[in-house]
C-alpha positions in Angstrom: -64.0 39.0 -177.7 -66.7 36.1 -177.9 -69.7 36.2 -175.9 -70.9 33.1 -174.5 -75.0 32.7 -173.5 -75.9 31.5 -170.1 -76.4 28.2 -170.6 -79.7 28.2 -168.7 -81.0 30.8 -170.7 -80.6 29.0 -173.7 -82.3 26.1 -172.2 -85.0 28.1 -170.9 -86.0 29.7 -174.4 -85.8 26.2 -176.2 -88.1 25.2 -173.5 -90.3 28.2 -174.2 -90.4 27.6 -177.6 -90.8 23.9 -177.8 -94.0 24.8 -175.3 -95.1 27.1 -177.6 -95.2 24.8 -180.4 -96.9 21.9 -178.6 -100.0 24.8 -177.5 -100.1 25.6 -181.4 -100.1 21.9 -182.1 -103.1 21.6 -179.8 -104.9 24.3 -180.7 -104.8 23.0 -184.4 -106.0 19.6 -183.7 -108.7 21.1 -181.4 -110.1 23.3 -184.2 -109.3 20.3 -186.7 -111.9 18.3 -184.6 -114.3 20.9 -184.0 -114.4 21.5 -187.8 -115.1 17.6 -188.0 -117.6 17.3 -185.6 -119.5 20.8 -186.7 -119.7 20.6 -190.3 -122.7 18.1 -192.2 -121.9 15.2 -193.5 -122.0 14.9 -196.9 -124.4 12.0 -197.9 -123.2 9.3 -200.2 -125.7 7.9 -202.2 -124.5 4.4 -202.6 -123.0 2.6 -199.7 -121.0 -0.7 -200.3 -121.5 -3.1 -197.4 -118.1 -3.7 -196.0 -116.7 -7.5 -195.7 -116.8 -8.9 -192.4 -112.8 -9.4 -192.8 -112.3 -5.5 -193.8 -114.4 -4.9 -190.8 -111.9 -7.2 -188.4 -108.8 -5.8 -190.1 -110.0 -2.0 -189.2 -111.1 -3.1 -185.8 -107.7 -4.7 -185.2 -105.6 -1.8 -186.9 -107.5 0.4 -184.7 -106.8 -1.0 -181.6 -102.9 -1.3 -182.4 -103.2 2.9 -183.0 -104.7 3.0 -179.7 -101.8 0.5 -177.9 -99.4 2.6 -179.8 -100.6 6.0 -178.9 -100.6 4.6 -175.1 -97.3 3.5 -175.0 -95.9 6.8 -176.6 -97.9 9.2 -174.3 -96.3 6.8 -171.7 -92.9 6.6 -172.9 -93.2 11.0 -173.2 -94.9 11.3 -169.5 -91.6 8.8 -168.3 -89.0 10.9 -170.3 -90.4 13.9 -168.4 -92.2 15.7 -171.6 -94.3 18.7 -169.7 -96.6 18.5 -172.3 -97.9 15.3 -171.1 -100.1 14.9 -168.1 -100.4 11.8 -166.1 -104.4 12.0 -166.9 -104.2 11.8 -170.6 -101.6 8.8 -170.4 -104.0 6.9 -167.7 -107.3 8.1 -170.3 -105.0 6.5 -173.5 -104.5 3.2 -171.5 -107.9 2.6 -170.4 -108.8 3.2 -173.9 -106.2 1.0 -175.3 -107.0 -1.8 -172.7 -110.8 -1.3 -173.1 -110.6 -1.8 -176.4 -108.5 -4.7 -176.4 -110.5 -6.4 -174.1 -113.4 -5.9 -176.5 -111.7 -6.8 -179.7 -110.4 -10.5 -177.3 -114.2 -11.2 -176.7 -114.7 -10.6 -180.6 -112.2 -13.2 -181.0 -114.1 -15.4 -178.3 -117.0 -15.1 -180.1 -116.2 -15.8 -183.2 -114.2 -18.8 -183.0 -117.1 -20.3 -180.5 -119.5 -20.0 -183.5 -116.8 -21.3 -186.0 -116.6 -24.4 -183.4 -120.1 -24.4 -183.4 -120.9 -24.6 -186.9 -117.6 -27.3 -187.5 -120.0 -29.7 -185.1 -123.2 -29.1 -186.6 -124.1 -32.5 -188.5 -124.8 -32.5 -191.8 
């Protein structure tokens, strides 16, 4: 004779597990970042200067990661992940719309001096 599992049980333990996981998960990138911030930095003895277009291009890839990271802690907190709280997907779209408000005035600025410099006479 087969015995069947409760099908709530079942459920229950994947739940336990999955929680489980995500803690470890945490607790990893939590000492990851504490290993970061606590260790010295190494000093480097030449420094190139970054171009002003590498610069823009890693400004502008890091806001995207930010967007991104907002709309999947968003898209986890509406799919009903209880790992997500409603606080860290309000903190990840302040920070995503922070930043793209700064990287728009950036953009302001910029091309108002590129305007600026076009009508200079020469």
């Amino acid at each position: 004779m087969v015995q069947r599992a409760d099908i709530n049980s079942v459920l229950s333990e994947i739940r336990n597990l999955r929680s489980q996981m995500m803690q470890n998960q945490r607790v990893e990138q939590d000492n990851a970042i504490r290993g970061a911030v606590d260790r010295p930095q190494k000093v480097q003895e030449t420094q190139e200067t970054p171009g002003f277009s590498d610069m823009l291009s890693q400004a502008v890839n890091h806001v995207n990661d930010l967007q991104k990271t907002s709309s999947d802690l968003r898209t986890s907190y509406d799919m009903g992940d209880p790992n997500v709280d409603i606080s860290r997907v309000m903190i990840a779209s302040q920070k995503a719309s922070v930043s793209f408000e700064a990287m728009t005035q950036v953009r302001n600025r910029v091309v108002k001096a590129y305007e600026d410099i076009m009508n200079m006479p020469v």
